[in-house]
N, C-alpha and C positions, 0 to 999 in steps of 0.2 A: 383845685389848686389855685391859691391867692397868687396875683404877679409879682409879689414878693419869694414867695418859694421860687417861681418860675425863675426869677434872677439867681436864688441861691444855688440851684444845681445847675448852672452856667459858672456858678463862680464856683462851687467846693469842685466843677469838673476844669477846671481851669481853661474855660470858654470863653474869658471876658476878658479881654488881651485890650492894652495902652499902646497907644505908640502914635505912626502914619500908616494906614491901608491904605489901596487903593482897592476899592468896591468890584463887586461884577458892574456895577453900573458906569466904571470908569468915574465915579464921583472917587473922592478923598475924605476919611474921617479917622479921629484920633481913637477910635474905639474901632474893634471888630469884634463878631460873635464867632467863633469857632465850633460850631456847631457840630463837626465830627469829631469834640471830644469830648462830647457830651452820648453820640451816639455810638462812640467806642463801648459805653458802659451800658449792656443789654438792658439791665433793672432800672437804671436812670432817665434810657429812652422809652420805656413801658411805664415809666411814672407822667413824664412831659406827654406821651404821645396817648395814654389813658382819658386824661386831662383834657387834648384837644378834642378827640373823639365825643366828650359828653358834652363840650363845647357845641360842637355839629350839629349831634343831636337836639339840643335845644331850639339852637337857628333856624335848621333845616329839617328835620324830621331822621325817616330814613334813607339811607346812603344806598345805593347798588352800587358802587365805581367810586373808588379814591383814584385821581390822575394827577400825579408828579411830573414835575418836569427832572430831566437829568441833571446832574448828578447827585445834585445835594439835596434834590427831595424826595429820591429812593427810599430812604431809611425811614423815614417820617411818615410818607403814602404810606408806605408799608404795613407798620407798625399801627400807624391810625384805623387802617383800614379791618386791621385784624380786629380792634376793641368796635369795630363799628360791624363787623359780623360781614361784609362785605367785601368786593373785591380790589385787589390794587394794580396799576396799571402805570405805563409811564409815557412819556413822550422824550425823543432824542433829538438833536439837529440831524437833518439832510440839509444837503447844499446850504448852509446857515439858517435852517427854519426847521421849527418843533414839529414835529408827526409823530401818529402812532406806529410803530412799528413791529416785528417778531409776530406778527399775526394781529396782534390786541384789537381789538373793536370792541363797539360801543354800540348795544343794539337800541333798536327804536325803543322809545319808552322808559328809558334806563334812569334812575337819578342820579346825577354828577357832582361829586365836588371836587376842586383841584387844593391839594393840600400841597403847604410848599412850606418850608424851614422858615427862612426867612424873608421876612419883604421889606425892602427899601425904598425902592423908586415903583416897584411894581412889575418893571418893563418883563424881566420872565416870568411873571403871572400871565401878566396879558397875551404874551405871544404864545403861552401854554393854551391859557384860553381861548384864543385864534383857534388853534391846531383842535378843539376840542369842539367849534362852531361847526368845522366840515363832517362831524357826524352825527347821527341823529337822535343822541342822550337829550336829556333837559340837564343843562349848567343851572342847579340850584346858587351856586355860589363857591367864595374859596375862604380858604381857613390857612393861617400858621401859627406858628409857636410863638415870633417875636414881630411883631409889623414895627421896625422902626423907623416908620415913618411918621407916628406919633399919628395916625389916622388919617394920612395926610393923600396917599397913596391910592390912587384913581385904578381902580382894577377891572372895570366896566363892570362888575355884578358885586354882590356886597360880598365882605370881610370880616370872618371873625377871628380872633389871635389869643392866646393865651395873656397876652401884653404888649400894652403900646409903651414904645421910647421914643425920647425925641431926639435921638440922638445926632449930632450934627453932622452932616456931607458936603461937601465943597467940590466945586468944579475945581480943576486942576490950576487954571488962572488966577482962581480967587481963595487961594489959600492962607490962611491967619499966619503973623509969623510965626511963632512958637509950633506952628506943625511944618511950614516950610523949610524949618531947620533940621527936622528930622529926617532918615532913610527913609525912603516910601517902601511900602512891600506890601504884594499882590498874593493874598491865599486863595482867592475865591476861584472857583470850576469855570467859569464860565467861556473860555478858549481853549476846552479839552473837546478832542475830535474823538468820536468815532468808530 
């Protein structure tokens, strides 16, 4: 899948939204990906998440363990992990920090990669990949659909994505005017408890 397709089923699923976000990262940008409506549509996300999978493959080899962080990279771990013949797992907040939980382990020897939707700044990668250091997988590396971070995004192991953007984020103080004039609004998961 070229990163032109990759944008097109973001856009024919109406996933490519204008305006003022505001990020899980607490940054600001005039774009958001909406990525669960793109995952509303089972065939759409087995086209995107097929894609990443042979992505991985190439990278990495073979996969034991796709690891997601909650919530928005459920559907993607999942999915990926099925085209990688492999298994999927996740990580949740406790006390405000990723773990595995509902049983899940990671046994000695495992091959790891954390798949996540999307990356901007990285910060829920890394704290995935924290939670994934206290057990005794090998962290091959992580993967998404869109890093827009434009490759910019420090994940402490390497990244592979279906497509880089560079699309712009802004601290809250340093906002352009033309986006400071607009309502801001917050879609992203990332203060959902529990």
């Amino acid at each position: 899948m070229t990163p032109t397709e990759v944008l097109d089923e973001f856009r024919s699923a109406g996933a490519l939204l204008e305006g003022h976000f505001i990020l899980s990262s607490g940054l600001h940008s005039p774009v958001f990906l909406q990525k669960m409506f793109v995952f509303q549509d089972p065939a759409r996300t087995e086209r995107v998440c097929k894609a990443l999978a042979q992505k991985i493959k190439e990278a990495y080899g073979p996969v034991d363990y796709v690891v997601s962080p909650a919530v928005g990279g459920i559907v993607p771990g999942y999915e990926t992990a099925r085209h990688l013949g492999c298994k999927a797992i996740f990580v949740e907040r406790e006390n405000g920090e990723f773990v595995l939980r509902r049983g899940f382990t990671i046994p000695k020897g495992a091959r790891v990669v954390m798949v996540e939707d999307i990356v901007t700044t990285g910060l829920s990668s890394r704290e995935c990949i924290a939670a994934l250091r206290e057990h005794p997988g090998e962290i091959l590396g992580a993967a998404c659909l869109i890093d827009r971070s434009g490759g910019k995004a420090d994940l402490g192991v390497p990244l592979v994505s279906l497509i880089q953007l560079d699309i712009p984020a802004y601290p809250a103080d340093a906002l352009p005017p033309e986006l400071a004039k607009l309502p801001a609004i917050k879609p992203g998961s990332r203060n959902l408890t529990t």
